[in-house]
MITOR-813428 format. One record per residue (C-alpha): residue in one letter; x, y, z. Coordinates in steps of 0.25 Angstrom, whole numbers. Layout:
<pts>
<mipa=a | xx=X | yy=Y | zz=Z> $
...
</pts>
This chain:
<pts>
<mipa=x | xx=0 | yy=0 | zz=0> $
<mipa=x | xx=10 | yy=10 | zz=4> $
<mipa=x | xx=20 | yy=7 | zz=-7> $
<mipa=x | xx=7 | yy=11 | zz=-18> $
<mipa=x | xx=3 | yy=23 | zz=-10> $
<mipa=x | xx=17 | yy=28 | zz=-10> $
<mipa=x | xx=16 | yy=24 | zz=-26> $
<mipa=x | xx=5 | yy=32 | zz=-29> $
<mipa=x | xx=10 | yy=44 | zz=-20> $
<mipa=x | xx=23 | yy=44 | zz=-26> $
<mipa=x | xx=15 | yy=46 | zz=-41> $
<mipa=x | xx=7 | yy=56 | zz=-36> $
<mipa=x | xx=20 | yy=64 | zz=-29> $
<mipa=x | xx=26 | yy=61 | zz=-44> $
<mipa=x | xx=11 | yy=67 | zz=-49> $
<mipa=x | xx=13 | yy=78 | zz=-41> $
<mipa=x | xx=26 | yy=82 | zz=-44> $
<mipa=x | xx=24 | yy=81 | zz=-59> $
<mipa=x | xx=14 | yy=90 | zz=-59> $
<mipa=x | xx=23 | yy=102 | zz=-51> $
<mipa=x | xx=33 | yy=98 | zz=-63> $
<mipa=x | xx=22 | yy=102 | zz=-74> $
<mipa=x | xx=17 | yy=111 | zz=-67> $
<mipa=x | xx=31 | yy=117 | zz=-65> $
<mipa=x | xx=34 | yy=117 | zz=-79> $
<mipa=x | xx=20 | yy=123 | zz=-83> $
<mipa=x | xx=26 | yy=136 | zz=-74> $
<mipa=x | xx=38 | yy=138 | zz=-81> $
<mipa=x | xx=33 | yy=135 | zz=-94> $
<mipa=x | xx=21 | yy=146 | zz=-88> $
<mipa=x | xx=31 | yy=157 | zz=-84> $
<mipa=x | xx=40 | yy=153 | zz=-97> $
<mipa=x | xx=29 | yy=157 | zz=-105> $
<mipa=x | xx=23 | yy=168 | zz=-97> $
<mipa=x | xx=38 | yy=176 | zz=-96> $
<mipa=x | xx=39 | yy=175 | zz=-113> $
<mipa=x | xx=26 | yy=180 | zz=-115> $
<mipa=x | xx=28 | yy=190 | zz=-105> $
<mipa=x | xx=40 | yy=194 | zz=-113> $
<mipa=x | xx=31 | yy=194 | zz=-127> $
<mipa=x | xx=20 | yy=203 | zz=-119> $
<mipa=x | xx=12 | yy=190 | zz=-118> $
<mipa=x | xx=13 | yy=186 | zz=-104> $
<mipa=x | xx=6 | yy=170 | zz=-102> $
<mipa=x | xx=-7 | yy=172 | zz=-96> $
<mipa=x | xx=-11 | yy=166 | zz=-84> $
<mipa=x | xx=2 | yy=162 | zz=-79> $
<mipa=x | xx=2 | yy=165 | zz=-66> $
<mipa=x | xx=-12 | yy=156 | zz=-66> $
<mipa=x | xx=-3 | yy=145 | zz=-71> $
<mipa=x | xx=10 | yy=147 | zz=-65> $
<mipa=x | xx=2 | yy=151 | zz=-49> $
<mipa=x | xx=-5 | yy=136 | zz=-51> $
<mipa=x | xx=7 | yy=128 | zz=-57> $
<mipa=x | xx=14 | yy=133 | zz=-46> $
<mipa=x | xx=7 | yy=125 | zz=-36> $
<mipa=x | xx=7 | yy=112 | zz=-44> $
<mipa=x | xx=22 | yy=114 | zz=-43> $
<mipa=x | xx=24 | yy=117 | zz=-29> $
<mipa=x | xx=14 | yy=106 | zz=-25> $
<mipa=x | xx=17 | yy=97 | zz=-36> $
<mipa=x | xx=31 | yy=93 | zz=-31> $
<mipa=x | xx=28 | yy=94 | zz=-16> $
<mipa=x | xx=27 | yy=80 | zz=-14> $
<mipa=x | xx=37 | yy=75 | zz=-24> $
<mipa=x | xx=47 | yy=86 | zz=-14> $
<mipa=x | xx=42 | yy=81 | zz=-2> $
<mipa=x | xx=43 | yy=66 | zz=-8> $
<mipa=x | xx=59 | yy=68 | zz=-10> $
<mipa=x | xx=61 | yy=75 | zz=2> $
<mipa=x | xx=63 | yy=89 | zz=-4> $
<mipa=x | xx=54 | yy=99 | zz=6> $
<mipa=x | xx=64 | yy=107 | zz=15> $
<mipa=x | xx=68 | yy=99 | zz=28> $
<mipa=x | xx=75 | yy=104 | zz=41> $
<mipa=x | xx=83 | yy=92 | zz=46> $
<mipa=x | xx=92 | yy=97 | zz=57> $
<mipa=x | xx=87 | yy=88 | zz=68> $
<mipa=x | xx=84 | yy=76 | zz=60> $
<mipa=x | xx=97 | yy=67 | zz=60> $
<mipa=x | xx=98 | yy=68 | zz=75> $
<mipa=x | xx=84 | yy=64 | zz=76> $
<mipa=x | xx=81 | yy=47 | zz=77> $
<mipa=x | xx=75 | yy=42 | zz=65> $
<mipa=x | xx=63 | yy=40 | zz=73> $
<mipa=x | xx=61 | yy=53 | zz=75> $
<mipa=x | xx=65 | yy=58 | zz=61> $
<mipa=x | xx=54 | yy=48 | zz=57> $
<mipa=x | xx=43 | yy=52 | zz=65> $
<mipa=x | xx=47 | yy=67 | zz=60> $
<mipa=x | xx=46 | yy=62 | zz=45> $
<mipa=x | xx=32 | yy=57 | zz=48> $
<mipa=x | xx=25 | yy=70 | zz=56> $
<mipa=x | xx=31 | yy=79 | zz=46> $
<mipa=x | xx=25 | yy=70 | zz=34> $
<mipa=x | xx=13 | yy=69 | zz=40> $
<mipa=x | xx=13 | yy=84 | zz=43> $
<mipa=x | xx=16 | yy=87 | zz=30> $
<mipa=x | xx=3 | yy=78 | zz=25> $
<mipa=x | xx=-6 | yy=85 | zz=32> $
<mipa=x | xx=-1 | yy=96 | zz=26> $
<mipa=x | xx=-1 | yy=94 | zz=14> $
<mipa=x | xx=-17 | yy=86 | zz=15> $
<mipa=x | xx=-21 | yy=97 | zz=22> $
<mipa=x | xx=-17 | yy=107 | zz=9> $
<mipa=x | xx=-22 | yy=97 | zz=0> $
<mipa=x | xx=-34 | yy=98 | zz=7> $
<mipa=x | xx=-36 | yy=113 | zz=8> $
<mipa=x | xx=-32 | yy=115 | zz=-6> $
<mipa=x | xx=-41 | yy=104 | zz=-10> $
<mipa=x | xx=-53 | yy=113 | zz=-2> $
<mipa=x | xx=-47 | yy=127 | zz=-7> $
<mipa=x | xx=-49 | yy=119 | zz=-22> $
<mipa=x | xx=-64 | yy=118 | zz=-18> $
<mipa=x | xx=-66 | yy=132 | zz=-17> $
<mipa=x | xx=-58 | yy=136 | zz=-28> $
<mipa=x | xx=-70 | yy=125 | zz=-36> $
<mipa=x | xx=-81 | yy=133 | zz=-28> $
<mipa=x | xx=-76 | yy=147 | zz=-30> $
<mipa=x | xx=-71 | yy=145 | zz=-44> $
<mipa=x | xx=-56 | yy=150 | zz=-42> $
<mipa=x | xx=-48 | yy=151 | zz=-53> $
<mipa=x | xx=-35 | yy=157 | zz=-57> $
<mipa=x | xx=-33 | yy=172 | zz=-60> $
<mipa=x | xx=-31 | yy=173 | zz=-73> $
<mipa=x | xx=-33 | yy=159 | zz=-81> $
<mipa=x | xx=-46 | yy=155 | zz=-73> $
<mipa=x | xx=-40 | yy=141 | zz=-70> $
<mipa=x | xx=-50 | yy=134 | zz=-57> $
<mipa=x | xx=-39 | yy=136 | zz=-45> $
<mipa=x | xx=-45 | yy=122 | zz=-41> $
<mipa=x | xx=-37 | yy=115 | zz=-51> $
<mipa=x | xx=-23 | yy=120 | zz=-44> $
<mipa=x | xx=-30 | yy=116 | zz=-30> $
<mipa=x | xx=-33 | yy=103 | zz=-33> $
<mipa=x | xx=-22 | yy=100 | zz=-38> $
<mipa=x | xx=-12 | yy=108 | zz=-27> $
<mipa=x | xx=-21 | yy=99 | zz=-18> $
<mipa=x | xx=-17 | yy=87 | zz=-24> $
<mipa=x | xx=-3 | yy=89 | zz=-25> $
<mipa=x | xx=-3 | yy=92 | zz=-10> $
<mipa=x | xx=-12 | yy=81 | zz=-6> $
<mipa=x | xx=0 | yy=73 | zz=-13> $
<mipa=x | xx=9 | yy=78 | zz=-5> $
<mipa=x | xx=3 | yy=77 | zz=7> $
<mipa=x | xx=2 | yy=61 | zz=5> $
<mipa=x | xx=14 | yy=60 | zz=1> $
<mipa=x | xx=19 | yy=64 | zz=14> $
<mipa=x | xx=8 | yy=56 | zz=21> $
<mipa=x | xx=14 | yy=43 | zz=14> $
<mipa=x | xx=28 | yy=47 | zz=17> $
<mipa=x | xx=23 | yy=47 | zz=32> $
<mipa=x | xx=17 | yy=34 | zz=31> $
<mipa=x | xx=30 | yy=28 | zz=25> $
<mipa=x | xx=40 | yy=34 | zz=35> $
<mipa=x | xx=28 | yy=29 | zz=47> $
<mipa=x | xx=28 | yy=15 | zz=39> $
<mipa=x | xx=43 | yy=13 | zz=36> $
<mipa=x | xx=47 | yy=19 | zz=50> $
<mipa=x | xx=58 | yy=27 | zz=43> $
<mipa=x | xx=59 | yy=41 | zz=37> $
<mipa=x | xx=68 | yy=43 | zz=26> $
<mipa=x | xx=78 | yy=53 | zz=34> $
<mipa=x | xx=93 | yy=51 | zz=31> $
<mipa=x | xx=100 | yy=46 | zz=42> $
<mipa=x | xx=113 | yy=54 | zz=46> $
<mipa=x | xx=117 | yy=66 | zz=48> $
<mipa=x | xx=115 | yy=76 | zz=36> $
<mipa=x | xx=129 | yy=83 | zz=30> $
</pts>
């Protein structure tokens, strides 16, 4: 069971970060254009519609795939004169914490996505539905928020994290 479930997470993280990839080359593609037609008087219309949304999908997009290969931003000082026990039990409050985080975003964007439905919310200047962009932020961060729960659930099940032991140089 858990070697599937860490299957289907891992395609979704790949999902996720695929998509922050395209959308990050629509961006520069988007400003590319915009900056040569501003240059010819004919500045790409919209822009900042597209590039404002994109921007999201990027940052979210990869946010699991990072988190996934340990890239976020750690403070380590204490952690190689700590037991492994207690670096363990560290690893899986601060994975868990990070989940609730995370579900708990998903699920507030996920309600602010039902009022940008109800209210009909859409972008300044191409009318694009702003629900679009929530729903799919909320997936992405709904991603990452089980990623991190799973992870938890492997270092509780495993009774290791994957800290390396020794002192850091």
């Amino acid at each position: 069971m858990l070697p599937t479930l860490r299957m289907v997470t891992d395609r979704l993280i790949n999902l996720s970060a695929f998509l922050g990839t395209v959308a990050l080359i629509f961006v520069v593609a988007t400003v590319l254009f915009d900056v040569i037609g501003r240059a010819f008087g004919k500045p790409l219309y919209g822009s900042l519609d597209l590039t404002t949304m994109a921007f999201v999908v990027v940052v979210f997009g990869g946010m699991a795939l990072c988190d996934k290969r340990g890239g976020h931003i750690s403070v380590d000082l204490f952690e190689r004169h700590f037991p492994p026990r207690l670096n363990l039990i560290i690893d899986i409050v601060v994975d868990l914490l990070g989940s609730v985080i995370f579900l708990t975003m998903g699920y507030a964007v996920l309600k602010s996505a039902q009022l940008s439905v109800m209210l009909n919310l859409r972008t300044n200047l191409l009318g694009i539905p702003q629900a679009w962009f929530q729903w799919l932020l909320a997936g992405l961060v709904i991603v990452t928020g089980l990623a991190l729960l799973l992870r938890a659930i492997e270092f509780i099940l495993a009774g290791e994290s994957d800290h390396e032991e020794g002192p850091i140089e």
